[in-house]
N, CA, C and O atoms as a printed pandas DataFrame, in Angstrom:
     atom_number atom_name residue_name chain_id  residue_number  x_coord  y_coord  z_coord
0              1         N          UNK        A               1   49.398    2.391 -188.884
1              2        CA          UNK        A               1   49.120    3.342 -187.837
2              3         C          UNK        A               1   50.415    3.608 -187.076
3              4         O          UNK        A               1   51.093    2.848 -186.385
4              5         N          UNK        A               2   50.592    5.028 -187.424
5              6        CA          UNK        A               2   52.194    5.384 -186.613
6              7         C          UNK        A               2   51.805    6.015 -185.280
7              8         O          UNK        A               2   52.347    7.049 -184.890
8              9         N          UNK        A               3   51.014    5.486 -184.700
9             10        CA          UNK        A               3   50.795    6.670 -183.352
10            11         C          UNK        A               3   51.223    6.138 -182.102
11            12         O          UNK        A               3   51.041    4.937 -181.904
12            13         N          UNK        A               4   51.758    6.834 -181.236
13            14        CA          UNK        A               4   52.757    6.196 -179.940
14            15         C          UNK        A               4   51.749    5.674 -178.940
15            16         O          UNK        A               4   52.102    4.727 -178.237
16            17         N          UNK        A               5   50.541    6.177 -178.795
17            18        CA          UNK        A               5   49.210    5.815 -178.083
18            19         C          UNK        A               5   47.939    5.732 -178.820
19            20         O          UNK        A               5   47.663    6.344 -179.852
20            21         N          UNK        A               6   47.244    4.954 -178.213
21            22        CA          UNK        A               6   45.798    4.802 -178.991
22            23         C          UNK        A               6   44.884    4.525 -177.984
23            24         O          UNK        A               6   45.117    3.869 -176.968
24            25         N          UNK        A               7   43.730    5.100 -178.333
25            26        CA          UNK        A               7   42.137    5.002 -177.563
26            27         C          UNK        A               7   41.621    3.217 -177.249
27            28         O          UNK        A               7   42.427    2.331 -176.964
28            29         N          UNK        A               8   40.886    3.118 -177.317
29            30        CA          UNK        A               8   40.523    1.684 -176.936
30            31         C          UNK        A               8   40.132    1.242 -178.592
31            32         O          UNK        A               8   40.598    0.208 -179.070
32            33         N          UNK        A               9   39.161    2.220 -179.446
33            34        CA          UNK        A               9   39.035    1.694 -180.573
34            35         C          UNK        A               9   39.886    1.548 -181.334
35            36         O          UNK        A               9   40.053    0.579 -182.075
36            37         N          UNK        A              10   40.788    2.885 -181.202
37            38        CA          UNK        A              10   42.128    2.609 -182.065
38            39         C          UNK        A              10   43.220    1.222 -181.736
39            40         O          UNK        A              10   44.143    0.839 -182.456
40            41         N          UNK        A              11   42.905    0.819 -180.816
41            42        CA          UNK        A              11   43.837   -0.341 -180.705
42            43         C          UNK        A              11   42.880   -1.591 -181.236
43            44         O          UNK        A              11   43.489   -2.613 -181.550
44            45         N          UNK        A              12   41.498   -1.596 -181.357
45            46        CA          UNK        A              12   41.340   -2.476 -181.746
46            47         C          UNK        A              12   41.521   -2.084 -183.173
47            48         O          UNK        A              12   41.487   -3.194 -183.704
48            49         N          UNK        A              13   41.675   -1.302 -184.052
49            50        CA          UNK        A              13   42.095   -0.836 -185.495
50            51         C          UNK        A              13   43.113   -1.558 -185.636
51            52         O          UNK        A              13   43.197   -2.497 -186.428
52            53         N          UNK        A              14   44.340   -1.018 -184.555
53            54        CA          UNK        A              14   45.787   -1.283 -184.683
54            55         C          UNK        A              14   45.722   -2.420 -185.072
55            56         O          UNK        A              14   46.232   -2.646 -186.170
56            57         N          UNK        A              15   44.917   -3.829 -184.143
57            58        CA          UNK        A              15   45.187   -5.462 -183.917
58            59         C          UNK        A              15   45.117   -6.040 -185.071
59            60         O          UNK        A              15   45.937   -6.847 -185.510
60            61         N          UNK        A              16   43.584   -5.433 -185.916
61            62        CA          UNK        A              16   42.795   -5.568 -187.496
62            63         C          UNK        A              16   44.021   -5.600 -188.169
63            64         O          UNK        A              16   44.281   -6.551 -188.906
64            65         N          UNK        A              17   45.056   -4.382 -187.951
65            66        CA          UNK        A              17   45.777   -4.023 -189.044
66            67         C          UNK        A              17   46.902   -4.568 -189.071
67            68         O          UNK        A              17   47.489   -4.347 -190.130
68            69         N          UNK        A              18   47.565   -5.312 -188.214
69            70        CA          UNK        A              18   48.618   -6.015 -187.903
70            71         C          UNK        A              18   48.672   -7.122 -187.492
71            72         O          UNK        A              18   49.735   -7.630 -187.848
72            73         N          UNK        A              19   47.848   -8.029 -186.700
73            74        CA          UNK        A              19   47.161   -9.167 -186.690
74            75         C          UNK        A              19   46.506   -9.989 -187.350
75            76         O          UNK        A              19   46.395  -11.197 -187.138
76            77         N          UNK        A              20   45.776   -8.996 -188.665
77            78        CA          UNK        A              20   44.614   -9.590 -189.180
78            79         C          UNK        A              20   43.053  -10.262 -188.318
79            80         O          UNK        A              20   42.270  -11.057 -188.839
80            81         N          UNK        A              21   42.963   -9.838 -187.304
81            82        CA          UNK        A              21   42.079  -10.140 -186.069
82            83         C          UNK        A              21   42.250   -9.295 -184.667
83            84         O          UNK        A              21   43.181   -8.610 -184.245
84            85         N          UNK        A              22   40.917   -9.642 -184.102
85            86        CA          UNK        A              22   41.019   -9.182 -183.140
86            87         C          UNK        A              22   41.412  -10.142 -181.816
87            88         O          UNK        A              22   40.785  -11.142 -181.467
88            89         N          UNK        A              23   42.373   -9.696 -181.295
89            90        CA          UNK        A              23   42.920  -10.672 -180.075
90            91         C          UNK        A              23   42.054  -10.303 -179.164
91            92         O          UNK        A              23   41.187  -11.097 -178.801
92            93         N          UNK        A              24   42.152   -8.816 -178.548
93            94        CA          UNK        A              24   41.375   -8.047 -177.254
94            95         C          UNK        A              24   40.209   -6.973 -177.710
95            96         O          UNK        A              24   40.178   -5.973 -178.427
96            97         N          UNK        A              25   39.639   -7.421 -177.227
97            98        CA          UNK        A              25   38.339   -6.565 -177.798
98            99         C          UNK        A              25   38.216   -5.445 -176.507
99           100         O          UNK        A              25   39.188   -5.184 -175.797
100          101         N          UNK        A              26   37.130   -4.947 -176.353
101          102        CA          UNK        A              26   36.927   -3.959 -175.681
102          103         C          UNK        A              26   36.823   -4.030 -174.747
103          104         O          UNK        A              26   37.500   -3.321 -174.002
104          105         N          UNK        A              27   35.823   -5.019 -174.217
105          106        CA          UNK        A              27   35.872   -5.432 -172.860
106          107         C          UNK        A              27   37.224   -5.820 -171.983
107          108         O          UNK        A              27   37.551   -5.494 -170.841
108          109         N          UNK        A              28   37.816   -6.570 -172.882
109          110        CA          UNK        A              28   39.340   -7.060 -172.700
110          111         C          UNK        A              28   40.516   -6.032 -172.706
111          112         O          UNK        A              28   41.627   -6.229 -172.215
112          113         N          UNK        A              29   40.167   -5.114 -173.222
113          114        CA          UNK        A              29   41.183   -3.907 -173.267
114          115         C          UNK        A              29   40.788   -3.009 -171.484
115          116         O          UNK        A              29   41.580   -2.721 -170.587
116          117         N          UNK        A              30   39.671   -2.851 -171.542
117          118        CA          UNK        A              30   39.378   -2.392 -170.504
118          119         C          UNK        A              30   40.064   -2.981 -169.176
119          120         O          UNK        A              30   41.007   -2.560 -168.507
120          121         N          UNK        A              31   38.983   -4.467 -169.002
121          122        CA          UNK        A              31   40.181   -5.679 -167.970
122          123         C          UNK        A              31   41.316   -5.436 -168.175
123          124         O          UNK        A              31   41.923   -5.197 -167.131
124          125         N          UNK        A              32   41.727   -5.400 -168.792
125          126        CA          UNK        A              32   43.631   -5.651 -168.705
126          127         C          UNK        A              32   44.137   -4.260 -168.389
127          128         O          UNK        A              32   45.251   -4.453 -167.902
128          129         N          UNK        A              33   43.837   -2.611 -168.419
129          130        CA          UNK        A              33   43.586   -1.610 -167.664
130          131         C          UNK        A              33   43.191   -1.886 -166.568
131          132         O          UNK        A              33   43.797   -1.173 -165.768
132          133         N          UNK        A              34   42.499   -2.537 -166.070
133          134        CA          UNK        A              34   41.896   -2.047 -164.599
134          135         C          UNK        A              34   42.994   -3.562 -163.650
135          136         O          UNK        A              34   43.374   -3.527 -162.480
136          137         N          UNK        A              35   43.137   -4.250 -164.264
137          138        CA          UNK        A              35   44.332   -5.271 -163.812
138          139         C          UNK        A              35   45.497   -4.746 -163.295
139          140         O          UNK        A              35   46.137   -4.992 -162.272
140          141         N          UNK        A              36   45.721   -3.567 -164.684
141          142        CA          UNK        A              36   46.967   -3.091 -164.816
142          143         C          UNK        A              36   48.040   -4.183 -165.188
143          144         O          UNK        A              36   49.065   -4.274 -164.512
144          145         N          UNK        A              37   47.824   -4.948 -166.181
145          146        CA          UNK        A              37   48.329   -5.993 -166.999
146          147         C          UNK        A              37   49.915   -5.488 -167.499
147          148         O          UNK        A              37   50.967   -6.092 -167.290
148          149         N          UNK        A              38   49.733   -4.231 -168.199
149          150        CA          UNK        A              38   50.573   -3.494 -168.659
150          151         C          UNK        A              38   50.522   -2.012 -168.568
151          152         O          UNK        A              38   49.466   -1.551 -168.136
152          153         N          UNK        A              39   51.135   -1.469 -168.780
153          154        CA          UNK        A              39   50.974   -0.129 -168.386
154          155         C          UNK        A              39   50.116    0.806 -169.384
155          156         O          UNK        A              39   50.505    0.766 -170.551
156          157         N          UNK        A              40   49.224    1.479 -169.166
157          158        CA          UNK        A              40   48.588    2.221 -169.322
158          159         C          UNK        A              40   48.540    3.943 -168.988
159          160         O          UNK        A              40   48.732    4.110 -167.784
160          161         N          UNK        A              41   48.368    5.046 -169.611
161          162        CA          UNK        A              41   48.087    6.125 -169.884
162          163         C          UNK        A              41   46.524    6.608 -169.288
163          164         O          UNK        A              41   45.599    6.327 -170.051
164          165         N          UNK        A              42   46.264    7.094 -168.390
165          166        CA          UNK        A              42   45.080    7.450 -168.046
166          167         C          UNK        A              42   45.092    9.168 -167.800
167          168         O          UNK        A              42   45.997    9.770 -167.223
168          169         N          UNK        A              43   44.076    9.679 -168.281
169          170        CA          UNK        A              43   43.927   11.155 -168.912
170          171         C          UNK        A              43   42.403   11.030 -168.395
171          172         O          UNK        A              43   41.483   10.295 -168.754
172          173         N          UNK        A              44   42.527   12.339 -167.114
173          174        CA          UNK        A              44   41.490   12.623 -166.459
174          175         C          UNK        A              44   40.400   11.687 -166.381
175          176         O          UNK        A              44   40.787   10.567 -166.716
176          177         N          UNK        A              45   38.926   11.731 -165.997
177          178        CA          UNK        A              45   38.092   11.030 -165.698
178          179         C          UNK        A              45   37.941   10.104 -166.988
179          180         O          UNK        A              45   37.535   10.408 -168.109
180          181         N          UNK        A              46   38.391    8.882 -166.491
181          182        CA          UNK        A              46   37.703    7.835 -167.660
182          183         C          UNK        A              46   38.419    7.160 -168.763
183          184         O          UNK        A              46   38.408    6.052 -169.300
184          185         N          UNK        A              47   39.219    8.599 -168.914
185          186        CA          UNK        A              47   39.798    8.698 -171.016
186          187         C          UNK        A              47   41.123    7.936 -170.529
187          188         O          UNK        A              47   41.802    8.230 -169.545
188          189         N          UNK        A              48   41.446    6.369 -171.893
189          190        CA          UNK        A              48   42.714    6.008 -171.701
190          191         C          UNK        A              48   43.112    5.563 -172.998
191          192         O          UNK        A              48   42.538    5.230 -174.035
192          193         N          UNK        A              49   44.668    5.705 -172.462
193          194        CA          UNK        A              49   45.362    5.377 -173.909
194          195         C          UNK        A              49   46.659    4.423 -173.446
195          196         O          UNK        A              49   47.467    4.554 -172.527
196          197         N          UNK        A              50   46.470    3.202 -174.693
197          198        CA          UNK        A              50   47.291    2.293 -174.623
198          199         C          UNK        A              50   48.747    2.485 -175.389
199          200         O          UNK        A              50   48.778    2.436 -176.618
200          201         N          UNK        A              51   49.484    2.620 -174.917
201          202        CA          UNK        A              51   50.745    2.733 -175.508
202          203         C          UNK        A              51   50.857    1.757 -176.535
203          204         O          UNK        A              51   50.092    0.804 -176.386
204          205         N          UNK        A              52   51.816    1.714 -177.841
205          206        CA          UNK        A              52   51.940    0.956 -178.305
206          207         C          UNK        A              52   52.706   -0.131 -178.340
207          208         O          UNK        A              52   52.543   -0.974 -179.223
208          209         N          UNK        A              53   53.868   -0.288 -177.155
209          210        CA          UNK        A              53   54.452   -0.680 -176.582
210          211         C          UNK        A              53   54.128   -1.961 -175.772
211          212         O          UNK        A              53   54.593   -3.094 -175.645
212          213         N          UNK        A              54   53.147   -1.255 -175.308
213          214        CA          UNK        A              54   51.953   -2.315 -174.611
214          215         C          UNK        A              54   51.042   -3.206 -175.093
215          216         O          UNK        A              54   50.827   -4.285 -174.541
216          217         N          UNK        A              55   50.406   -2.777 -176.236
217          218        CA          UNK        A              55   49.574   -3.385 -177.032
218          219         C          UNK        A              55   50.407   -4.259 -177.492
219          220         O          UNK        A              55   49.983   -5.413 -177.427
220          221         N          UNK        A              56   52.185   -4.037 -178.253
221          222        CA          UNK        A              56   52.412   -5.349 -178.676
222          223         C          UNK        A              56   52.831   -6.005 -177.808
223          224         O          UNK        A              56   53.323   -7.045 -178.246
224          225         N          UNK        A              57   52.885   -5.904 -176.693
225          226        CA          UNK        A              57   53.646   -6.806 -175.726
226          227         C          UNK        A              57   52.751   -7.881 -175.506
227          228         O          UNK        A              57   53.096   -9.062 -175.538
228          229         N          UNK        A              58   51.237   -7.347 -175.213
229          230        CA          UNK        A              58   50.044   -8.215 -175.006
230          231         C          UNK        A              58   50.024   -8.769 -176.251
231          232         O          UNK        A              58   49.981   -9.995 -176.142
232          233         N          UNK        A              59   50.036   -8.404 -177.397
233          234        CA          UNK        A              59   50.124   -9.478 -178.479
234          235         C          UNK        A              59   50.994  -10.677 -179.115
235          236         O          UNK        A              59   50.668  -11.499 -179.972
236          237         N          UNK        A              60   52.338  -10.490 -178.341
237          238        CA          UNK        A              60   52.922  -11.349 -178.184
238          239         C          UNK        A              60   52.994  -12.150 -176.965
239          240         O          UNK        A              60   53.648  -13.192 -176.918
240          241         N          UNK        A              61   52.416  -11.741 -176.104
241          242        CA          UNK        A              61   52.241  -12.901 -175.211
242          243         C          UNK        A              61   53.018  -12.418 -173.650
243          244         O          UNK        A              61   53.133  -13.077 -172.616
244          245         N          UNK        A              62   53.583  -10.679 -174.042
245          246        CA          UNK        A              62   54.496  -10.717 -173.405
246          247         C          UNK        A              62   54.490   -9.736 -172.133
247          248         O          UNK        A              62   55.301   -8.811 -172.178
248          249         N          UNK        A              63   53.621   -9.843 -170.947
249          250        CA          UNK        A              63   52.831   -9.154 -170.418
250          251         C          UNK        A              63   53.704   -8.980 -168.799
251          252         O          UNK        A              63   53.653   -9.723 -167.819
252          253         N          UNK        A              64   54.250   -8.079 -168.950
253          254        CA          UNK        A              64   55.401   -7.772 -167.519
254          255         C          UNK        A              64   54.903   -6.485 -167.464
255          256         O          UNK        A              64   54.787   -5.639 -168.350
256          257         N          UNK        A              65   54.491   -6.456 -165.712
257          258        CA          UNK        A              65   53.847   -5.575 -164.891
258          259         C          UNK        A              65   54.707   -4.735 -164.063
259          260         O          UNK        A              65   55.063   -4.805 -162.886
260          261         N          UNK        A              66   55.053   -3.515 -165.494
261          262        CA          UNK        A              66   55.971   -2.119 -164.931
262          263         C          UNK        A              66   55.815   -1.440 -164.054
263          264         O          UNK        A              66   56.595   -0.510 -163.847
């Protein structure tokens, strides 16, 4: 998956596909948005997209609040 952002399902695709598992599931993707864990993309009411930047940062462990 070459895409610079992804939806909430698409990142759990991304994790499947590069992880072999799921680290953050949905609920957890959400929390870590509303934390603001890492930075996030938010597009009008509701709709968000995780950079990919972000996603691996949280997958390595590596979670600094831009």
């Amino acid at each position: 998956m070459n895409k610079r952002v992804m939806t909430v399902a698409e990142a759990i695709q991304y994790q499947k596909e590069v992880w072999g598992r799921v680290v953050f599931g949905r609920d957890a993707l959400y929390a870590i948005a509303r934390t603001k864990t890492v930075p996030v993309v938010r597009v009008g009411k509701g709709r968000m997209y995780f950079p990919r930047t972000s996603l691996e940062a949280l997958l390595n462990g590596n979670q600094e609040n831009e």
